[in-house]
C-alpha positions in Angstrom: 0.0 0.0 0.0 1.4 3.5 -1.1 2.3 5.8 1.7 0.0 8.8 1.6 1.1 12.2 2.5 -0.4 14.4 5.2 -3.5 16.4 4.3 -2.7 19.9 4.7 -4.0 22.2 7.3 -7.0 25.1 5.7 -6.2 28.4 6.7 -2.7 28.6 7.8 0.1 29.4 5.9 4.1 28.8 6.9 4.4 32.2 8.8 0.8 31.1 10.8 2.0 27.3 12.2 5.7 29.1 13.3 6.2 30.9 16.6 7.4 34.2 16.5 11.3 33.5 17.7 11.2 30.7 15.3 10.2 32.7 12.4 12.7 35.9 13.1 13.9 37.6 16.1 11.5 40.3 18.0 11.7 43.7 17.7 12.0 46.3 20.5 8.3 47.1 20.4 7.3 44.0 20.9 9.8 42.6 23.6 9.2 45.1 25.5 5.2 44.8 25.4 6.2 40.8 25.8 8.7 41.1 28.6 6.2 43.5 30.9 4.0 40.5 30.6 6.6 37.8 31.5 7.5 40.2 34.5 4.0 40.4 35.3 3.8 36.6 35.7 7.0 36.0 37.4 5.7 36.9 40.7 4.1 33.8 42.2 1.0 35.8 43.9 0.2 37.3 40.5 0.2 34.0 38.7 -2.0 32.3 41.0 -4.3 35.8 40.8 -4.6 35.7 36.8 -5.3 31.8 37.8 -8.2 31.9 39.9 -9.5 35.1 37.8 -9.3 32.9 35.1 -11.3 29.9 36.7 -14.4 32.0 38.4 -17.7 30.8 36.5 -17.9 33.5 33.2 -14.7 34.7 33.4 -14.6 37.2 35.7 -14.1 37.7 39.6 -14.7 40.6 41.9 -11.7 41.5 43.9 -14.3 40.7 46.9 -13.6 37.0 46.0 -9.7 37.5 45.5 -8.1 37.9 48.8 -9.3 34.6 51.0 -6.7 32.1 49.1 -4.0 34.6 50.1 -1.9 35.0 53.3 -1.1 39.0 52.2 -3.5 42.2 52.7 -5.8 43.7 50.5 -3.8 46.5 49.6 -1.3 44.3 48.4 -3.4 42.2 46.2 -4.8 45.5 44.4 -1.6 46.0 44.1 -0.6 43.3 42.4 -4.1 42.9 40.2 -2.9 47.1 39.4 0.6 45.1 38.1 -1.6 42.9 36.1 -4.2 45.3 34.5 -0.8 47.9 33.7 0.8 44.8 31.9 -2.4 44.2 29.5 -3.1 40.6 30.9 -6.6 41.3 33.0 -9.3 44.5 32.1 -11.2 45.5 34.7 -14.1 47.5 35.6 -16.1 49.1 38.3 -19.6 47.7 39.4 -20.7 50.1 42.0 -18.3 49.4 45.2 -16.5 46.5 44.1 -14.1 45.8 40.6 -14.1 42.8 38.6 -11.4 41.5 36.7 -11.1 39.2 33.3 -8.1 38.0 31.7 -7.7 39.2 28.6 -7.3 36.1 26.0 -5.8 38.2 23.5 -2.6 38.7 26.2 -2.4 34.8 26.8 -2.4 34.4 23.4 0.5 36.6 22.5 2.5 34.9 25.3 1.4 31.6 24.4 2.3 32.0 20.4 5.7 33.5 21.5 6.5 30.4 23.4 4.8 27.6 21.1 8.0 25.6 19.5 7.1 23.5 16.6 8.4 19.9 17.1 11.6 18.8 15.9 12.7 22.4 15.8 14.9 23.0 18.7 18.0 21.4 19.3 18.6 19.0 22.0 21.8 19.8 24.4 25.3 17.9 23.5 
């Protein structure tokens, strides 16, 4: 029986199935819009934040429901959402007394295409 080649994949091109850092290197807009992000995430109470934001039922939690899994104040947890919402990874928006936050999948998306490797593409170490 012949061997039969792989059916191609509609709507993407070369440039589409490539991350970015595969394709060519990133220019300073970008790294720097990229690397605020990354910095964002680095901190381990703002990565679990953007987590359980990301898990509340619809999408969206009010800073109300934020603070009980965390052994810091609520200052510092507006704080930290104010890191997140300056980096362009949650919106926000006032509701009478309280704010609500979503992540914004647009960000995730950025981050996740610039990390995405395809396979067989990076080297294994000697």
């Amino acid at each position: 029986m012949p061997k039969q080649a792989g059916l191609p994949v509609l709507g993407q091109d070369d440039a589409a199935c490539c991350a970015p850092m595969v394709r060519e290197p990133l220019g300073e807009e970008a790294a720097a819009e990229l690397s605020r992000m990354f910095k964002a995430l680095a901190d381990p109470i703002r990565l679990r934040l953007l987590s359980l934001i990301a898990s509340y039922e619809g999408g969206e939690a009010c800073v109300c429901d934020l603070n009980g899994p965390f052994a810091v104040a609520q200052p510092t947890i507006s704080h930290h959402l104010k890191v997140l919402r300056e980096a362009g990874l949650v919106g926000s928006e006032r509701r009478g007394t309280w704010v609500y936050y979503w992540v914004l999948p647009e960000a995730l998306a950025k981050l996740s295409a610039l990390l995405q490797v395809p396979a067989g593409s990076a080297k294994a170490p000697a």
